[in-house]
N, C-alpha and C positions, 0 to 999 in steps of 0.2 A: 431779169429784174432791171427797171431802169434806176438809173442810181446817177448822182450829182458830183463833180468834180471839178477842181480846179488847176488851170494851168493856163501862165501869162496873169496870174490875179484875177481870175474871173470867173465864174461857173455854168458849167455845161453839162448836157448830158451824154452817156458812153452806154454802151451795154457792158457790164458786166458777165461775160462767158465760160470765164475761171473761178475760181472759190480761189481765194488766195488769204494765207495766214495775216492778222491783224500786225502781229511783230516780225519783221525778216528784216536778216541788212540786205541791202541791193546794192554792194559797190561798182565802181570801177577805174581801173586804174588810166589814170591820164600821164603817160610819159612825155618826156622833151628830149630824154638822147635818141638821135638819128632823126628828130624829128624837122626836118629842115623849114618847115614853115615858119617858124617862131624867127629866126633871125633872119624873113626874110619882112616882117612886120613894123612897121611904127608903136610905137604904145598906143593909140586909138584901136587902129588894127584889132593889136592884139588882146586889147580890152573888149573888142565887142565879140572876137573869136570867142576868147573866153567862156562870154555872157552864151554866143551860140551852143556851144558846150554844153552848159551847165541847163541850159533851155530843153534841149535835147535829150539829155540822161534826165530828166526831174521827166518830161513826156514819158520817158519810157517804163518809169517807175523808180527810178534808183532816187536814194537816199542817201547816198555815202560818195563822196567823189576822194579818190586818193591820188594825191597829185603831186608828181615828184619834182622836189625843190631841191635835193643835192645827189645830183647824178655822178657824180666823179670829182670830191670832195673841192667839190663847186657850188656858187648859191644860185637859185634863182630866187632872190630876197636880198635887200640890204643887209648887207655882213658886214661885219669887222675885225671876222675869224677867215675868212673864205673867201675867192673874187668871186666875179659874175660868171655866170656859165656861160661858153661858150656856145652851145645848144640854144641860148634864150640870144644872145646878141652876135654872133658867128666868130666871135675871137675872145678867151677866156679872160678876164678882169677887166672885159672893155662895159661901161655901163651903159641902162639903157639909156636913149635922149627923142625926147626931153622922158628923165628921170619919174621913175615908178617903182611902187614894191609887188611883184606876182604874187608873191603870197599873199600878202595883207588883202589886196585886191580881191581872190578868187575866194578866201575865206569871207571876208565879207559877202558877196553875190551867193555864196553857199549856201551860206547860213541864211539871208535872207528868203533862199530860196525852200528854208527849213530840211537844209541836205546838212552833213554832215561833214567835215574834212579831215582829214588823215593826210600829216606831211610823211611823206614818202622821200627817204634816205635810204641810199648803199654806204655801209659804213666803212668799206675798206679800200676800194675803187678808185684812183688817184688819175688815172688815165686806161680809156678803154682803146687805144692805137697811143703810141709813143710816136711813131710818124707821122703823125696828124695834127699832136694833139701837142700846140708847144708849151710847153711847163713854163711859168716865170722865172727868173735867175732868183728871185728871193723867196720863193717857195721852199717850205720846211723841206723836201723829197734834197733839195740841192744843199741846204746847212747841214742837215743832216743826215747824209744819203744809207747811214747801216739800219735805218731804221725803217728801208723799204725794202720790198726786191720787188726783181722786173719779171716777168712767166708771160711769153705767149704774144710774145709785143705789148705788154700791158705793164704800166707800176700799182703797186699795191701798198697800203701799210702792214707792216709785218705784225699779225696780230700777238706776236709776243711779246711787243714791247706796252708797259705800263705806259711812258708818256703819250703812245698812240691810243690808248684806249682812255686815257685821261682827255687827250684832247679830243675824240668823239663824242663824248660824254660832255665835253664842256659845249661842243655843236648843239649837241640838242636841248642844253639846259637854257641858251643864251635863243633857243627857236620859243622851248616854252615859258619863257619868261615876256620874250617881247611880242607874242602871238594868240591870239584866243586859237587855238588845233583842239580836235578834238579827240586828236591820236597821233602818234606818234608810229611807225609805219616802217620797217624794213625787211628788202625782198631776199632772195635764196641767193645771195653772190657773199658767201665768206671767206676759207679759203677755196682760188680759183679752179674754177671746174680744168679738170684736164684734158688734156690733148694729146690726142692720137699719139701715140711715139717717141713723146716728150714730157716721162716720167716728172711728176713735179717734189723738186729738190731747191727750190730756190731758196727756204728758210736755213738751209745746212750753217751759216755761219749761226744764226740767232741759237739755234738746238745747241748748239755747241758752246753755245754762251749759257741759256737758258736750259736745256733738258733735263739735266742730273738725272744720265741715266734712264727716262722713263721711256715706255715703248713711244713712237715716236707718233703713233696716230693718237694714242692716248693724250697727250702733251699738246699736239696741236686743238685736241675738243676741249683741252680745259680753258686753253689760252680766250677760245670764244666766247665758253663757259665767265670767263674771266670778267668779258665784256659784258655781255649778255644779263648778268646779276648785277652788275656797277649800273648799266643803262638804268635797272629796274630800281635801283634803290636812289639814284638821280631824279628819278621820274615822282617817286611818291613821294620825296622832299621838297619838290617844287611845285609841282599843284597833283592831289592826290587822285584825280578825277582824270585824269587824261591818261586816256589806254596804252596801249603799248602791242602793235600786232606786229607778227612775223609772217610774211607769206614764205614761208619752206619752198626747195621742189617736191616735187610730187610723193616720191619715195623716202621712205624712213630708210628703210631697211629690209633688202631682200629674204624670204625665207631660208635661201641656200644658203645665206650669211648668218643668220641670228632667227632661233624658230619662234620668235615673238614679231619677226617680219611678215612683211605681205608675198603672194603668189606672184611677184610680177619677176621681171629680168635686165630693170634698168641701171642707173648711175643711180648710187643712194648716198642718202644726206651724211651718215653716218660714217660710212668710210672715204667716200669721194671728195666732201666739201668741207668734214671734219666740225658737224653741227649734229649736237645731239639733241633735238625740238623737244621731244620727248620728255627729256629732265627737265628743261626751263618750264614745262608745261606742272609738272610732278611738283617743281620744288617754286610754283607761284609768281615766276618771273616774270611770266608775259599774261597778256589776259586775252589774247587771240590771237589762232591759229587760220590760215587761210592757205592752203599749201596746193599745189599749183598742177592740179590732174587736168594737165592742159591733150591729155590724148583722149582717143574715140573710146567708147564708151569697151568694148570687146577687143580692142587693140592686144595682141597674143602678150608680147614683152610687158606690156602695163596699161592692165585696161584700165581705166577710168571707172566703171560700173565696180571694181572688186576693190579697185584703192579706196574708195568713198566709204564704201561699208568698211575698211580696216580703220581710216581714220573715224571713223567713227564709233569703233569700239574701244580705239586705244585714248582719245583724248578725254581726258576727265575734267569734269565742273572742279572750281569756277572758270576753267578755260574754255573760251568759244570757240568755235570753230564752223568756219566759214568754206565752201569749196573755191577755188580758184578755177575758170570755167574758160577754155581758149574757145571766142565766138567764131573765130573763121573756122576751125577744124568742126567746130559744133555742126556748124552751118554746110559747112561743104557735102560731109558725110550721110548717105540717108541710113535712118533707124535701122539696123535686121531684121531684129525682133518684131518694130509693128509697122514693120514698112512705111513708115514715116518720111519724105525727103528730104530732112531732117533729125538731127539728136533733141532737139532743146528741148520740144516737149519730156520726151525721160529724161534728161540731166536735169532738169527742175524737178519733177515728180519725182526722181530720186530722191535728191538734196530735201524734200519738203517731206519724205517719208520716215526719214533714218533718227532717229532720236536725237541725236547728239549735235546736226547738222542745225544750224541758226540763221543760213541764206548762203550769197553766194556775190562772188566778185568778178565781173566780166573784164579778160585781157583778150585787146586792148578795149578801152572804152573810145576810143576814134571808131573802131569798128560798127558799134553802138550809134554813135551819133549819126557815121555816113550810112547807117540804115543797108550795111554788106546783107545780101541776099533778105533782105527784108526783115532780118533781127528787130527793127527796133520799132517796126509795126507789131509785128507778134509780141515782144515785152508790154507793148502799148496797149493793144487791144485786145492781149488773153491773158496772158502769163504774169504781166505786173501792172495789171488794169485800175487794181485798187491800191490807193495810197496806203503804205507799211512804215510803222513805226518801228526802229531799229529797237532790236533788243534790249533790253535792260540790264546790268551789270553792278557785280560789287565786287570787292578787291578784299584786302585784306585792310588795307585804311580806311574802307569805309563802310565797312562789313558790323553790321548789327545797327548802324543808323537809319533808322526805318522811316525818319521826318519825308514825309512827301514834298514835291514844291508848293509854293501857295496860287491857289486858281487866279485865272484874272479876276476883274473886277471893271464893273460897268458895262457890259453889253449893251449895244445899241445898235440901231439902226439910223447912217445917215445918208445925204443925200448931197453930190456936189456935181454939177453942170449936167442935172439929166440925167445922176449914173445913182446906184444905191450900193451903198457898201455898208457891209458889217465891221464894228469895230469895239474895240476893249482897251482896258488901262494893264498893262504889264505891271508885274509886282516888281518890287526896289532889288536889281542884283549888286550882290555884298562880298562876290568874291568867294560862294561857298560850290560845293559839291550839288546842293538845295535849289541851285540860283534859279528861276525861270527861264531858259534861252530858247525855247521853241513852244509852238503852240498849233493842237491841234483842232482844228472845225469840223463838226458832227453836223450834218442835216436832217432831220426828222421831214417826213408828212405827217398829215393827219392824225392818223391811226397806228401810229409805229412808238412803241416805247421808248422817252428820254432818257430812263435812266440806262437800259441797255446799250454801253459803250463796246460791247464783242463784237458787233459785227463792222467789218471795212468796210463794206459797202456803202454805210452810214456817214464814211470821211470825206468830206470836200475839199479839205484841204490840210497842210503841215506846212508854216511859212515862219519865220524868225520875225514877221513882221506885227503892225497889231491893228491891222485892215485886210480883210482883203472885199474884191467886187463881185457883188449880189446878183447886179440886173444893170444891161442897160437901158431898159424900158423907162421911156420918162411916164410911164404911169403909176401910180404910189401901190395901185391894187395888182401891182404884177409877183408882189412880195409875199401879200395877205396869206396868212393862212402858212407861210413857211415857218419850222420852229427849230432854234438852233441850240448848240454846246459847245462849249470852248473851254479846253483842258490847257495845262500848261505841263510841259517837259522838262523833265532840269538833267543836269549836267551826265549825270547815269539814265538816263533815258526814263526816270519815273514819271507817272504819271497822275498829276493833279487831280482831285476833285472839280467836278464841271461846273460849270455858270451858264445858265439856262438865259434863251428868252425868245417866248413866246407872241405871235403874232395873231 
């Protein structure tokens, strides 16, 4: 079928080859540690990098960019809690010049682009190399040094101390407060993974302050636990609409460990990193799971194909859960099963079969945009061909409020140096869960039912904006006969009643 779409603001036609769900999230993670291009950039640079970015993943289909702004209790954003990252300007509190906000910046372009953003925080991470990586003298880690420990060449916050999980929590209340985010985003580094040979014992003075006694892996999951419920109840005091994801690693919990685990043979969240996903999921803490079955699909120690189906009989609504998808390994390995030179096809067809499953988040998304063995054609022209509206969600603050947002208003058609665009009046946002922030373009022909909004095929577009471009044909009759709808999205991904107009 040929079918109408937009990208760059403009409409064109694509074949449509895949059937692909009307609701899926399409993330992917955009990192800056290790990533050395950022501070080798000017702010123009790195503003139009960005814009490349964000141009590229909206091509490929994705809808959600998650883009980490405090990689080692660093900003890439004006702080007043935190310096600048050294990752974004090459030396840690040095800022950028001439001065800019990353964040504010890339949420803006996001959302304009009708994508979504998820600030992405490691909450304990203080320095990934202590030889590298120079701490300032007036950094909390040096006033208060019992309140870190070092493991691995690395400094951490000890998460058993209350003022460390006070001041995380004050990190992201001070992100949501001065940021339109439309999540709130942290990955699988709690306590640190270990190392070969070098049992990890660094907390021994904190247990000895804090344990009373208790088993000692127990004591470390509460302390997270500790976190983990403070973030959540932070989050719905400040604006109750902004999610709260956790990407996990891969594994809960092995069989031979706990017989409500999975078949696999890896490091588990559970006894290794001392994160129990699973309660925060039970007891309404997080409202999205995306945990990181970054291996081949039949891999012996943990396949990816048998982890996907365990998460998805063990996460229960209302938690989402998203797979975390690594595209080089996707990409390198060919199928067994259908002799494919390639996974992606089944890692999608998976994720799109499994009930529980709501989409999928590609590490890394650089992978994605440099189009690595040609990923981000195949998302383009098979697998995420049609524009998808992310999921819809409710929490518990805002669970039984059933107001939809209110549709636009004014459809028209205009016309400015030769080009024709479709355009509408956005409804007044007030600050609510309700608010209108995105808005989605349906094109009809002829003979195809307005009122029928299920099929994707039908969407030309999902933009934060309240235009986008028709034709550039300066003839008036290049238009005639096209008949459009325009929904509006609010803050939980509902969806408006349409506003038609006829040609």
């Amino acid at each position: 079928m040929i079918i109408m779409a937009v990208a760059c603001g403009s409409i064109f036609k694509i074949n449509a080859e895949t059937t692909a769900p009307k609701r899926e999230f399409r993330g992917a993670w955009l990192h800056i540690i290790g990533q050395s291009q950022w501070a080798k950039m000017g702010t123009n640079q790195a503003k139009a990098y960005i814009q490349q970015q964000l141009d590229r993943l909206q091509q490929a289909g994705c809808n959600a960019v998650i883009f980490q702004v405090r990689p080692t209790a660093d900003a890439a954003y004006i702080s007043s809690l935190e310096p600048w990252s050294s990752y974004l300007t090459g030396r840690r509190g040095k800022a950028p010049n001439p001065l800019w906000d990353p964040m504010e910046f890339t949420i803006e372009e996001a959302h304009n682009r009708g994508m979504e953003f998820h600030a992405w925080l490691n909450p304990y991470r203080v320095s990934a190399s202590l030889a590298n990586d120079n701490i300032p003298e007036d950094h909390d880690s040096k006033k208060h040094p019992e309140r870190y420990f070092k493991y691995d060449g690395k400094l951490f916050f000890d998460p058993a101390y209350q003022e460390n999980r006070d001041f995380i929590c004050d990190v992201v209340e001070d992100i949501m407060t001065r940021y339109d985010v439309d999540a709130i985003h942290i990955d699988d580094y709690f306590y640190p993974y270990p190392k070969a040979g070098n049992p990890f014992n660094a907390d021994a003075a904190s247990y000895a302050k804090f344990g009373n006694g208790m088993n000692k892996g127990d004591w470390r999951r509460h302390n997270v636990d500790l976190l983990i419920e403070q973030l959540h109840d932070v989050m719905r005091e400040t604006k109750p609409w902004v999610r709260f994801g956790v990407s996990p690693f891969g594994i809960w919990r092995n069989k031979k460990s706990d017989p409500r685990g999975s078949n696999s043979n890896g490091l588990e969240n559970y006894d290794d990193l001392y994160a129990d996903v699973l309660l925060w999921s039970d007891k309404g803490w997080i409202d999205y799971l995306a945990p990181q079955l970054y291996w081949n699909l039949d891999l012996q120690v943990a396949p990816s194909r048998h982890l996907a189906e365990w998460w998805d009989k063990n996460v229960k609504a209302p938690t989402q859960l998203y797979i975390g998808q690594d595209t080089k390994r996707t990409m390198d390995v060919p199928d067994a099963r259908t002799k494919a030179k390639n996974e992606l096809a089944s890692k999608i067809e998976l994720s799109r079969k499994l009930k529980n499953v709501g989409g999928n988040v590609w590490w890394h998304g650089y992978w994605v945009t440099d189009n690595y063995k040609g990923v981000r054609d195949s998302l383009q022209n098979h697998f995420q061909s049609t524009i998808a509206l992310p999921p819809s969600w409710e929490n518990l603050a805002t669970k039984g409020q059933n107001q939809l947002p209110k549709s636009p208003k004014n459809l028209r058609l205009e016309r400015y140096d030769g080009k024709t665009f479709l355009e509408w009046d956005a409804p007044v946002i007030d600050g609510r869960e309700d608010d209108p922030v995105r808005f989605v373009v349906y094109s009809f022909l002829p003979d195809e039912n307005m009122s029928d909004l299920t099929d994707p095929e039908t969407i030309v577009a999902m933009t934060g904006l309240t235009r986008i471009k028709i034709s550039d044909d300066e003839d008036p009759a290049s238009v005639e006969g096209l008949r459009f709808a325009v929904t509006s999205l609010d803050r939980l991904n509902r969806e408006s009643k349409p506003t038609t107009l006829r040609r």
